[in-house]
N, C-alpha and C positions, 0 to 999 in steps of 0.2 A: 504494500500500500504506500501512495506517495504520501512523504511526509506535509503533513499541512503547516500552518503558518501566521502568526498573529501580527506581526509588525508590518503588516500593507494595510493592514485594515483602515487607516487614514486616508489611505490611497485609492483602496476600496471605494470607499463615501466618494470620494472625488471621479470617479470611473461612473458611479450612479447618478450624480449632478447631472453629467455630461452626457450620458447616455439614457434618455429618460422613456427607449423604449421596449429597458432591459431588464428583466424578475430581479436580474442577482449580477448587476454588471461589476465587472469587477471580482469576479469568486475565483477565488483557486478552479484550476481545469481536475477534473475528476481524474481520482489516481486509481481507480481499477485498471488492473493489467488483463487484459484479454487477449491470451496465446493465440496467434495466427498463422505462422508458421515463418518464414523468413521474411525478412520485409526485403522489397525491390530493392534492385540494385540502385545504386546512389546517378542523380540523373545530373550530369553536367552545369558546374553551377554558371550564372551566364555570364557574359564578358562585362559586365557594368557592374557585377558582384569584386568580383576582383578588381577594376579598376576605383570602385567607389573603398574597397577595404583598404587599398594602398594609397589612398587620396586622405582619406581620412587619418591613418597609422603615420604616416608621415609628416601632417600638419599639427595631431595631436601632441605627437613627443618630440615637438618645438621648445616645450615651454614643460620648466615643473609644474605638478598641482599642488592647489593649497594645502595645510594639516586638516583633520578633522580629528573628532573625536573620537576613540574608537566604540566599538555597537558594544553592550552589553547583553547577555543571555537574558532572553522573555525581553527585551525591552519594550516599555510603552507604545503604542501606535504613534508614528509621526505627526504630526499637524498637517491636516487637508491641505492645507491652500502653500504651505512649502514647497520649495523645488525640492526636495527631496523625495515629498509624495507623487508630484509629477513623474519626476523618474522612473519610480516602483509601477506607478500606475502604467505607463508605457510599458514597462518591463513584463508586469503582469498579462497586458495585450498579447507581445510578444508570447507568454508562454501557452496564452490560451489557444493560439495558432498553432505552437508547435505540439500540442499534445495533439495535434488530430494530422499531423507530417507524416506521411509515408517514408521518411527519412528516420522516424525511431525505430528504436528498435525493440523489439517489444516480446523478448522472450523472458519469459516470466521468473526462471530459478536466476539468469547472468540479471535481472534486474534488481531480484528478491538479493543477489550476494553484495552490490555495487552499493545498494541500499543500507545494507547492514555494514559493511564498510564507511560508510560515508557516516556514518549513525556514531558509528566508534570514535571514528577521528576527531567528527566537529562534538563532541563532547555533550555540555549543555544547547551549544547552538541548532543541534539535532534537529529539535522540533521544527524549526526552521527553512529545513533545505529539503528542497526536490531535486530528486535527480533523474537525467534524462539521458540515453546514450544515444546519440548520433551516430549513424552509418556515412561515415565522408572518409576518406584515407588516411587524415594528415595529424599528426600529431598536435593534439589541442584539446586544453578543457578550458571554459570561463564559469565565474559564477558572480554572478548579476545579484544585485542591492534588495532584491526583492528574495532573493531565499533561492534561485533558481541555480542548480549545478547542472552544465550542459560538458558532456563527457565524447569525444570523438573514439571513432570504434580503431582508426589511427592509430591512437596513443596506447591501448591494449594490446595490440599486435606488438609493438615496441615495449611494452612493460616484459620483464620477467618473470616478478614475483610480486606477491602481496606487497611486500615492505616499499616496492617502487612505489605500486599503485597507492599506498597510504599516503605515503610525502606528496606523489602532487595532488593528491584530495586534501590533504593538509594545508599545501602551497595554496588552494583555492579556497579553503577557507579563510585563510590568514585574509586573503585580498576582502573577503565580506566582513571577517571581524573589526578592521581595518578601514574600512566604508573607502576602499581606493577606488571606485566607479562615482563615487559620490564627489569622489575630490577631481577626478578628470572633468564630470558630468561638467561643475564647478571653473575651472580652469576654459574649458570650451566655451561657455558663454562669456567670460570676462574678457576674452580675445577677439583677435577680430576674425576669430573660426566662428563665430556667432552663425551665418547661416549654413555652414555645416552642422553646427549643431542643433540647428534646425530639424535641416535632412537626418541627421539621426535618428532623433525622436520621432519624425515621420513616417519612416522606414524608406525614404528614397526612393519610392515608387516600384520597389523589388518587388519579382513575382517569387511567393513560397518563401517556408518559413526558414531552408538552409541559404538563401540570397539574402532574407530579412538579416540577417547574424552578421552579414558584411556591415548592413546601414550602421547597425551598434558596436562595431570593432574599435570605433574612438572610444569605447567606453576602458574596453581591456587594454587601451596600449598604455601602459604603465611604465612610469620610471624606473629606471635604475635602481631607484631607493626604495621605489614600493614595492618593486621585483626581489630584491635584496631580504624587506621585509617578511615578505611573505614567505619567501625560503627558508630564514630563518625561523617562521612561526611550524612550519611544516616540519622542520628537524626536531623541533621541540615537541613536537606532538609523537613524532615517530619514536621520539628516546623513551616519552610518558607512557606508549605502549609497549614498549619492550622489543622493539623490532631494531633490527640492524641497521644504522645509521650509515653506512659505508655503502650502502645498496642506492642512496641520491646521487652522491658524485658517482658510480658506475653508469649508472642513468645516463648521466649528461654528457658524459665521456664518450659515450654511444652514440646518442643524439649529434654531437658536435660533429664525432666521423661523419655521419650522414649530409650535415648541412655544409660540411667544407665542399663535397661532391656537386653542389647543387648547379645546376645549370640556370643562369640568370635568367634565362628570357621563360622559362616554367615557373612555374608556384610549390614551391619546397613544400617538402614533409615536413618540416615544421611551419607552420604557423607562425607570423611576426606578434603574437600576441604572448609567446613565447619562446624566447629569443635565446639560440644558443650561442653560447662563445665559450673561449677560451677560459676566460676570465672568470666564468658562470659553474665552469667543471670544475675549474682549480679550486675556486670556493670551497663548494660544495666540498669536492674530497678534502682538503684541510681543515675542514669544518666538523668534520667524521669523528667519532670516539671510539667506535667500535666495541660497546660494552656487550653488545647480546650478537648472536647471532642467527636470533629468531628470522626468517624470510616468508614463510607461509608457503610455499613453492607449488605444492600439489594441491591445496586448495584451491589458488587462483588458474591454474592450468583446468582441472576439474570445472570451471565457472566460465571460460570462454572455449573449451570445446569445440563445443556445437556449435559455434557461430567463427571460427578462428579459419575455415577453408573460401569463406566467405570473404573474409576480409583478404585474406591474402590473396586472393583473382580481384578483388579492389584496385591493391596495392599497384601488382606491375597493370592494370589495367588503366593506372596514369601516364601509364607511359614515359615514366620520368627514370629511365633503365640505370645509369648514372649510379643513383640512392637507392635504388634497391637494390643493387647489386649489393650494396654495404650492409645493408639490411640484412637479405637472403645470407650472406654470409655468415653474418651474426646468426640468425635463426638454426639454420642446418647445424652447427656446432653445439647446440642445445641439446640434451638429451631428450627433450618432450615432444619434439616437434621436427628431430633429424628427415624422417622418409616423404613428410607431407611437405615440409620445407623444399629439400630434395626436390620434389614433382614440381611446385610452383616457381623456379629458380628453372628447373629446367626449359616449361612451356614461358618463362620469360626471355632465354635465347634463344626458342622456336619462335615467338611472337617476332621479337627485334629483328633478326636475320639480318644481322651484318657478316660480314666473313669471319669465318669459323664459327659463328654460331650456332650452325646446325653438329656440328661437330660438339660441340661444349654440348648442347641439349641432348645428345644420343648416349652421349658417354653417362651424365649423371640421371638422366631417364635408368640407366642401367644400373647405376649405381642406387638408387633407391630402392628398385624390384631386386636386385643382391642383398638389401638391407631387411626384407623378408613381409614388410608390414606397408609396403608401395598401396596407395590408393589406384583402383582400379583404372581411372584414365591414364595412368603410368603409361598402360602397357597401348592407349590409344596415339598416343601422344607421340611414343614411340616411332611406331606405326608411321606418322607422317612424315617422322624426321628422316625414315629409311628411303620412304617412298622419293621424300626428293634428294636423297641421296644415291640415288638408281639402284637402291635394293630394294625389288620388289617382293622376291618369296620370301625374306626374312621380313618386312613390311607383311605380309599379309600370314604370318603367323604371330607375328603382336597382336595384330588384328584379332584373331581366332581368339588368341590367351583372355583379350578384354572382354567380348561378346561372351566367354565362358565364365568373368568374371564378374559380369554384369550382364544378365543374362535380359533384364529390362529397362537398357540405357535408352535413350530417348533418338538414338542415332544408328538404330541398331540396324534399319532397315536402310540407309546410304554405306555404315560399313559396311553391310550384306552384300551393296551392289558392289564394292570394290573388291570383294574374293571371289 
């Protein structure tokens, strides 16, 4: 169940002013989860999405934001008529959009475990946050003034273990406990970003609720020092649970390889809303104490599963081959996820088809079905890379292996035609 929430309720009343043709304008979006089965593949977000995120992220962290105070647990409802409840109240619009987004994701145990995680971390502030997992590729969580924790399915694929996923749930709290959207919000009006921050709160005329998240990206792009901050709130929480503090800086050290690879003229797997550097890993590891070394490893593996083959045909299906090549590398060397890795690493040199490509894709295609626990398209995949390698009866006995292997693939009658 999503967690509900009492501090909008200011914002609330001001959502029902304004909207006087609504029962309940203004409510929390209903947190029943109703299992459907995978949700669609993530739909290209449009070219005004990106160029409005990088218009915005760019003019925003021109300038510091002011201090604020930080929020205290249960705190009083805002005052209606404050720019603060304005915010919440956009923010809440915003969620009520995305709770009905063919872009969550909506399988009920990875949301029931994300939940209960996110419960742990932010402590007292609990009652307070909803969480939401986005289906998009890229490394990225935000959490918005209004209680909303929006999680990309991205950044799971790149977590390892619990103890990652706590710190940047922690790292996202900090930024709410912190009211650092409240202080950017702040910052953008008293500039002469004034009608950007307009369009903000408008939502910039974006279609859908994964385009609407570009118009609000001036909210997350955060200083240096609230970034700083909120790392630091996140390692404090990860010490207070007893998890391995050494497992942030591994994180980011990860992160970093991937974004040194990035090809400028694409949209990195990271996200500028979380910004890797050198600077940001070194931290982090020096900041490490290494008192426990609790990680949670198979619980969190157990929680993304079912939805982790998904993500990774996301992944190189950005086509940004560069960083995921870094990625895939990192993965296949994992114990948990070696042969399925393996397959998706390979149909990524099948896909790119530069030279040698096809070569690289045959060899570790083989290499994962040698590994004994190859997902069935292995042996399909296989199969194509022989074929335009001018093996054709070794090609059309992969073939067989897969059909045998999958006895009701959905291609079964085109491979049929091709033996």
């Amino acid at each position: 169940m999503l967690f509900g929430g009492r501090r909008a309720c200011g914002a609330a009343l001001a959502v029902k002013a304004s909207v006087a043709n609504s029962g309940r304008a203004g409510a929390r979006p209903s947190s029943d989860l109703r299992a459907y089965g995978c949700s669609p593949a993530p739909r290209p977000l449009p070219r005004s999405f990106f160029s409005l995120l990088l218009a915005t992220l760019l003019l925003a962290a021109c300038a510091s934001a002011p201090r604020v105070e930080p929020l205290k647990p249960a705190a009083a409802p805002v005052d209606s008529a404050s720019d603060e409840a304005g915010l919440i109240m956009q923010m809440d619009r915003y969620e009520a959009e995305l709770a009905h987004s063919p872009a969550v994701v909506r399988d009920p145990a990875l949301n029931r475990y994300l939940k209960t995680l996110t419960c742990e971390v932010a402590g007292d502030y609990c009652p307070e946050i909803r969480v939401y997992l986005i289906r998009q590729p890229y490394f990225n969580a935000q959490m918005a003034p209004n209680g909303l924790l929006i999680i990309w399915t991205g950044l799971l694929l790149r977590v390892e273990d619990e103890a990652q996923l706590a710190a940047v749930i922690g790292h996202e709290v900090g930024h709410y406990v912190e009211r650092h959207s409240l202080a950017r919000w702040r910052k953008l009006k008293s500039t002469s970003n004034l009608a950007l921050a307009l369009q903000v709160l408008g939502g910039g005329g974006l279609i859908g609720a994964a385009a609407s998240l570009g118009a609000y990206s001036g909210l997350f792009a955060f200083s240096r020092d609230q970034e700083r901050e909120a790392d630091d709130y996140g390692l404090k929480r990860l010490r207070e649970l007893g998890y391995d503090d050494r497992r942030v800086g591994a994180l980011w050290a990860e992160v970093w390889e991937e974004e040194r690879m990035r090809d400028r003229e694409l949209l990195s797997s990271i996200l500028a809303t979380h910004p890797a550097s050198a600077e940001r890993r070194n931290r982090l590891t020096e900041a490490a104490q290494g008192h426990s070394e609790r990680r949670d490893s198979e619980r969190y593996w157990a929680a993304i599963e079912p939805q982790r083959a998904l993500w990774l045909e996301d992944e190189i299906g950005r086509r940004h081959y560069s960083q995921s090549q870094v990625l895939m590398a990192r993965l296949r060397a994992l114990p948990q996820a070696s042969a399925e890795s393996a397959y998706f690493t390979a149909e990524m040199y099948r896909r790119r088809g530069q030279a040698g490509d096809l070569e690289r894709a045959r060899d570790i295609y083989q290499q994962a079905i040698a590994a004994g626990d190859a997902p069935a398209s292995s042996w399909r995949g296989l199969g194509l890379v022989l074929r335009q390698l001018d093996q054709p009866d070794a090609a059309r006995a992969a073939w067989r292996e897969y059909l045998k292997r999958a006895p009701d693939a959905e291609d079964r009658a085109m491979i049929e035609s091709w033996l």
